[in-house]
PyMOL CGO cylinders between C-alpha atoms (Angstrom):
from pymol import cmd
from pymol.cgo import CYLINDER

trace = [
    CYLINDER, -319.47, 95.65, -42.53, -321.08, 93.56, -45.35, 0.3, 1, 1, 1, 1, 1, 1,
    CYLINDER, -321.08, 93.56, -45.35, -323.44, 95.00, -47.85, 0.3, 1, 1, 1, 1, 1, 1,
    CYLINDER, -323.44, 95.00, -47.85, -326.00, 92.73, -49.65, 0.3, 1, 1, 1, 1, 1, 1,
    CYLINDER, -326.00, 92.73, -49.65, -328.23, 93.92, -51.92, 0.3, 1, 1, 1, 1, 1, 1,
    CYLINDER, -328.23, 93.92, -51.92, -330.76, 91.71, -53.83, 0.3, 1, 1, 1, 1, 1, 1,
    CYLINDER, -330.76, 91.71, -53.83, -332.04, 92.54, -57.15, 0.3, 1, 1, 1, 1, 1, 1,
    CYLINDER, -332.04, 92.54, -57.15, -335.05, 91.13, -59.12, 0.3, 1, 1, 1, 1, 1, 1,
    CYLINDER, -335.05, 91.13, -59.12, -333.74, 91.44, -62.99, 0.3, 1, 1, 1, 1, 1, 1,
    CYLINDER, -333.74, 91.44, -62.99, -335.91, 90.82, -66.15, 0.3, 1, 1, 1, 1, 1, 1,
    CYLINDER, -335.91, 90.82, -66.15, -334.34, 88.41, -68.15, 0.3, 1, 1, 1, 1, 1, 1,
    CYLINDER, -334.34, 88.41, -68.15, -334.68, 90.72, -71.35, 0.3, 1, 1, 1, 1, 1, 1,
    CYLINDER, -334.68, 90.72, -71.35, -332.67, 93.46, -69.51, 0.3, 1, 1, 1, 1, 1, 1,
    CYLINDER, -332.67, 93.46, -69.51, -330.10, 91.40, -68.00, 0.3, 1, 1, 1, 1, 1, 1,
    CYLINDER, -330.10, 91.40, -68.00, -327.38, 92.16, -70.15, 0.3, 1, 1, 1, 1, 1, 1,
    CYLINDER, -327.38, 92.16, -70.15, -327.87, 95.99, -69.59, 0.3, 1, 1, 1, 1, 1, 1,
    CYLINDER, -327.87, 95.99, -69.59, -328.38, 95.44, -65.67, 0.3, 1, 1, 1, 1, 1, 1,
    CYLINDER, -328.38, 95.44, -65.67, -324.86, 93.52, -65.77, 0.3, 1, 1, 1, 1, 1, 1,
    CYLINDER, -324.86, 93.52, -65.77, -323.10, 96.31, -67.51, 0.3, 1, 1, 1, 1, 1, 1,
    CYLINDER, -323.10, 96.31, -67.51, -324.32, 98.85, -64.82, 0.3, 1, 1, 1, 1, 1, 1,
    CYLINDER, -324.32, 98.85, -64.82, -323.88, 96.88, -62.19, 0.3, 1, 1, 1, 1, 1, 1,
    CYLINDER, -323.88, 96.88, -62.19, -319.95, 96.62, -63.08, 0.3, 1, 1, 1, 1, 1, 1,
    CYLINDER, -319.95, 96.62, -63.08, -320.03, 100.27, -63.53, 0.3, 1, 1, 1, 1, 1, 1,
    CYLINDER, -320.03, 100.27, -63.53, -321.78, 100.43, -59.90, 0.3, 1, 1, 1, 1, 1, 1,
    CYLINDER, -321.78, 100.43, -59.90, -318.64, 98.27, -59.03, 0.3, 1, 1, 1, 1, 1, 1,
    CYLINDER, -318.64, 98.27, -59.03, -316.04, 100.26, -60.10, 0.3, 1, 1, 1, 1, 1, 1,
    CYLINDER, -316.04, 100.26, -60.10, -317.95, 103.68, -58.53, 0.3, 1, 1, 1, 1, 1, 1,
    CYLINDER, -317.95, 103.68, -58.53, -317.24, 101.98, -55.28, 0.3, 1, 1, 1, 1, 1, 1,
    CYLINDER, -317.24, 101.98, -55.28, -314.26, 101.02, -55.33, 0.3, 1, 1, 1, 1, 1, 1,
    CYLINDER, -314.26, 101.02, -55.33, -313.01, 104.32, -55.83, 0.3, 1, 1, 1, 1, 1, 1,
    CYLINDER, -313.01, 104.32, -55.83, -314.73, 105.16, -52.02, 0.3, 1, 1, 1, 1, 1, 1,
    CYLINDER, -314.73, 105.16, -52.02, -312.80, 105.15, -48.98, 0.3, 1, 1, 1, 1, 1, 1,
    CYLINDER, -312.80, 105.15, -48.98, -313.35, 102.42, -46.57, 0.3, 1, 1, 1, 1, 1, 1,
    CYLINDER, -313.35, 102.42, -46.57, -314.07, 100.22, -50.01, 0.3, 1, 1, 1, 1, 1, 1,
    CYLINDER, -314.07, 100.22, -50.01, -312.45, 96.58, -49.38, 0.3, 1, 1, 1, 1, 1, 1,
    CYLINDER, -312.45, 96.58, -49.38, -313.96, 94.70, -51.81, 0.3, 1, 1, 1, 1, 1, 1,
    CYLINDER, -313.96, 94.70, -51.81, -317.69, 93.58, -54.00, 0.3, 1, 1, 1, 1, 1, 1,
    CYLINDER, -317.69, 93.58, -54.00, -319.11, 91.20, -55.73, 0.3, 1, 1, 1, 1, 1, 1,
    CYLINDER, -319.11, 91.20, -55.73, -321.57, 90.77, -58.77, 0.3, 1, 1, 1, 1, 1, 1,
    CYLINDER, -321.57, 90.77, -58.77, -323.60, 87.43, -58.76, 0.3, 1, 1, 1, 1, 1, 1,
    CYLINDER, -323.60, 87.43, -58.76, -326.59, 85.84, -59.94, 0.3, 1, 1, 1, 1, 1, 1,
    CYLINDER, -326.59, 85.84, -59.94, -328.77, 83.16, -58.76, 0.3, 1, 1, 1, 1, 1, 1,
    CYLINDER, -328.77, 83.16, -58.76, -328.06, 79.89, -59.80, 0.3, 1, 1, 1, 1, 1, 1,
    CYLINDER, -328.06, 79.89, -59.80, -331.37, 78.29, -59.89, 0.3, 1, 1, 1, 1, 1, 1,
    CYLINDER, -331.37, 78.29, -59.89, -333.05, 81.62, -60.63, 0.3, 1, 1, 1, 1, 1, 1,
    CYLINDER, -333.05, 81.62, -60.63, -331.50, 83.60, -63.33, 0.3, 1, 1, 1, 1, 1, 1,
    CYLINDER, -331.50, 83.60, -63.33, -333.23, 86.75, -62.76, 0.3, 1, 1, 1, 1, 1, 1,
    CYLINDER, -333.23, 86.75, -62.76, -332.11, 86.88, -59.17, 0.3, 1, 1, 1, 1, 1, 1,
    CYLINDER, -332.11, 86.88, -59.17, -328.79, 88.85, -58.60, 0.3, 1, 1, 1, 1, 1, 1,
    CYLINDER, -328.79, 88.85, -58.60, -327.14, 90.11, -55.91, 0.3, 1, 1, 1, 1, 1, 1,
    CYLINDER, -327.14, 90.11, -55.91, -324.04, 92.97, -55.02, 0.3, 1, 1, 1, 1, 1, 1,
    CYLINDER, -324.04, 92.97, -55.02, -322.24, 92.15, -52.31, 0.3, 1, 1, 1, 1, 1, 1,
    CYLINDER, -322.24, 92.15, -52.31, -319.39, 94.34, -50.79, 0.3, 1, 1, 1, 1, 1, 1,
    CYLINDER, -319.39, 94.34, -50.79, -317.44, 94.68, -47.60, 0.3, 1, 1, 1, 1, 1, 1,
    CYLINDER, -317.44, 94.68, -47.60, -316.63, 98.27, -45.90, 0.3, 1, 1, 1, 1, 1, 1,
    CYLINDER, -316.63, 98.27, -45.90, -314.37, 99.16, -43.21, 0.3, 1, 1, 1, 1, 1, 1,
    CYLINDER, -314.37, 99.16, -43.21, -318.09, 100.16, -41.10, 0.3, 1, 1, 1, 1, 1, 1,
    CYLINDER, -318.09, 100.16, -41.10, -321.23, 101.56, -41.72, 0.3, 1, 1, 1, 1, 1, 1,
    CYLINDER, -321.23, 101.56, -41.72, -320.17, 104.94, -41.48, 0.3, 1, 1, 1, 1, 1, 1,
    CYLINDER, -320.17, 104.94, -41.48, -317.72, 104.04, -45.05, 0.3, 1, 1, 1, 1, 1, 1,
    CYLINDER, -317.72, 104.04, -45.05, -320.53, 102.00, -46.67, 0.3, 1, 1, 1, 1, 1, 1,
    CYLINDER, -320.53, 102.00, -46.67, -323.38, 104.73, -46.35, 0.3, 1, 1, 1, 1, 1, 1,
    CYLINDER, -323.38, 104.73, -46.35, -320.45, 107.80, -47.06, 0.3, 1, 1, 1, 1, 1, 1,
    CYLINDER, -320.45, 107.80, -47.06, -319.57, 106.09, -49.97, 0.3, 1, 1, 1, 1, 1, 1,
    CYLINDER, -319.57, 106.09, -49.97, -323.86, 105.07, -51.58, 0.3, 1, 1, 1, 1, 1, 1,
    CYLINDER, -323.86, 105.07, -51.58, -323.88, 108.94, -50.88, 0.3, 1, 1, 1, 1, 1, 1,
    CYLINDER, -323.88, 108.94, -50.88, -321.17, 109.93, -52.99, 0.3, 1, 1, 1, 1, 1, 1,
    CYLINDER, -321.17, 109.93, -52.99, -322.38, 111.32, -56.37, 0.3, 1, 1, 1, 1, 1, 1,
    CYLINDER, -322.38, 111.32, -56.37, -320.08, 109.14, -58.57, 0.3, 1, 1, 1, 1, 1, 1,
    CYLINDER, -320.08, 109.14, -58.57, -321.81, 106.21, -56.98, 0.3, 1, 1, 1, 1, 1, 1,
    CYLINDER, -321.81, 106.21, -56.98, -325.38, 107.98, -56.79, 0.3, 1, 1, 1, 1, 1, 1,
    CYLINDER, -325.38, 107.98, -56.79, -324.82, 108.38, -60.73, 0.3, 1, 1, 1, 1, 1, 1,
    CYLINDER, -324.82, 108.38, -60.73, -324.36, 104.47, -61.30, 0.3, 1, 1, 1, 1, 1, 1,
    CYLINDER, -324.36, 104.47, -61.30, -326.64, 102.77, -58.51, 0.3, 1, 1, 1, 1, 1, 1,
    CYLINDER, -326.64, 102.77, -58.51, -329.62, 104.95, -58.92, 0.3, 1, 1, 1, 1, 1, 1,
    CYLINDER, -329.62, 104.95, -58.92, -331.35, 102.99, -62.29, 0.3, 1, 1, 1, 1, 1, 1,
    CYLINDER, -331.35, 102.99, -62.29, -330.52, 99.73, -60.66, 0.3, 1, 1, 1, 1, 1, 1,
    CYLINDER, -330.52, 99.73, -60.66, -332.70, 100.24, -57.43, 0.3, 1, 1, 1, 1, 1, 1,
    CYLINDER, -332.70, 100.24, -57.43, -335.32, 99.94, -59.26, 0.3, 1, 1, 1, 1, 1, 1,
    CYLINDER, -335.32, 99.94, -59.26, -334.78, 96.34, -59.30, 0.3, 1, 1, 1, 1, 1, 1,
    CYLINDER, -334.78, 96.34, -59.30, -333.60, 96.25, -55.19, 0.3, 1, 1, 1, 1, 1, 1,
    CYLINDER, -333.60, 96.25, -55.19, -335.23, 93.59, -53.52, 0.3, 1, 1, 1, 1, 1, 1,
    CYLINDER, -335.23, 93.59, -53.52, -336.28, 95.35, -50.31, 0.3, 1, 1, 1, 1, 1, 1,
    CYLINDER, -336.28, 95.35, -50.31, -335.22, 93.97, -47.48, 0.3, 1, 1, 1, 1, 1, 1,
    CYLINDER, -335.22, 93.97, -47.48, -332.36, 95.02, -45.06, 0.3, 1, 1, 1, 1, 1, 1,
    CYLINDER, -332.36, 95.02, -45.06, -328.64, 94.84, -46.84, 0.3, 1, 1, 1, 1, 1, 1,
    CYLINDER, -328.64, 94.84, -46.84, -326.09, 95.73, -43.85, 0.3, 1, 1, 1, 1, 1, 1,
    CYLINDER, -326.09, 95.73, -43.85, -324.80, 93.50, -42.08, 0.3, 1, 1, 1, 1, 1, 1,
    CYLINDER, -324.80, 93.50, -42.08, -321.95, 93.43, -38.94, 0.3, 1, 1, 1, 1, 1, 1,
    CYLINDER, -321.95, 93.43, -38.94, -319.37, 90.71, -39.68, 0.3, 1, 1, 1, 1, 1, 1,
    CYLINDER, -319.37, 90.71, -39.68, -318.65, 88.41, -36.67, 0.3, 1, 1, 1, 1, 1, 1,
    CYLINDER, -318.65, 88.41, -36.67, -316.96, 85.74, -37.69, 0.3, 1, 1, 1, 1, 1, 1,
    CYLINDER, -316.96, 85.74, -37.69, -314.69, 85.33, -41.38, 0.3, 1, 1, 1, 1, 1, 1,
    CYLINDER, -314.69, 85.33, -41.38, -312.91, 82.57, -42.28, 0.3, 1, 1, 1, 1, 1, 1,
    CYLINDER, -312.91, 82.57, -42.28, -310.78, 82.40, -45.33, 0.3, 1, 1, 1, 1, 1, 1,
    CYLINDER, -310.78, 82.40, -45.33, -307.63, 81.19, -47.16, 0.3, 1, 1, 1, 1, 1, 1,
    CYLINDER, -307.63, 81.19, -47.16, -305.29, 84.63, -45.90, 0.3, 1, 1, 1, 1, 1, 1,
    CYLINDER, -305.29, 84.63, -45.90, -306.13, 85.38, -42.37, 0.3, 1, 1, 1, 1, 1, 1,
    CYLINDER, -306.13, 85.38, -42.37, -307.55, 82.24, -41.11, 0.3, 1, 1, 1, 1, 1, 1,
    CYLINDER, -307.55, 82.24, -41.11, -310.24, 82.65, -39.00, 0.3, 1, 1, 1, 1, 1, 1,
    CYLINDER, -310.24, 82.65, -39.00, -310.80, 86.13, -37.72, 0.3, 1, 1, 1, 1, 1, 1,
    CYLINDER, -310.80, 86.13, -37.72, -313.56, 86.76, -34.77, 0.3, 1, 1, 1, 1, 1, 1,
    CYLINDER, -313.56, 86.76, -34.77, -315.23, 90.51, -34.36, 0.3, 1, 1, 1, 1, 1, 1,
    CYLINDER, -315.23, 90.51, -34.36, -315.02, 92.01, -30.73, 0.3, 1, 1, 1, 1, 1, 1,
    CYLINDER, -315.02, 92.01, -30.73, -318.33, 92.19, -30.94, 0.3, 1, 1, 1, 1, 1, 1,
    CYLINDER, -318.33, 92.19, -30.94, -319.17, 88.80, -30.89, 0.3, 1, 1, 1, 1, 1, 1,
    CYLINDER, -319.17, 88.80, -30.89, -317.90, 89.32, -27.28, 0.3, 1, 1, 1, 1, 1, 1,
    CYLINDER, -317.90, 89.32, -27.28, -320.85, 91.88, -26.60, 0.3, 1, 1, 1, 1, 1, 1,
]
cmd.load_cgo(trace, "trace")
């Protein structure tokens, strides 16, 4: 399962958003089910960011926003969450490791 979550920074508090969101980071990579995230901004829009992170299923992803270690960090940040939906089932990857890799459920 992949987790995006879009955030709408000030510039002024960017440096301060960028130091929690690592902190957010590390809280979840300390969750089970926890494969890997991301911290990014926006290119052409430097007050657009995003968190991205992959889970072993949905189940992992909303066990581990629920934990309180992650609760603790994430919290202050939402207040800059772009709302829109952030969970999405992964159907096709391709990368450098495994090659291409195609979801059963792409079969449904």
């Amino acid at each position: 399962m992949l987790a995006v979550m879009r955030l709408r920074v000030p510039v002024g508090e960017a440096e301060a958003f960028r130091e929690r969101a690592e902190r957010v980071l590390a809280a979840l990579a300390g969750e089970r089910g926890y494969r890997w995230a991301r911290l990014g901004r926006a290119v052409d829009d430097c007050g657009l960011w995003v968190i991205t992170s992959e889970w072993d299923g949905a189940g992992a992803w909303r066990r581990a926003v629920s934990a309180f270690a992650v609760r603790l960090e994430l919290t202050p940040l939402m207040v800059y969450a772009v709302d829109e939906p952030g969970a999405f089932e992964v159907l096709f990857a391709q990368d450098g490791v495994a090659g291409a890799v195609r979801r059963a459920s792409d079969l449904a």
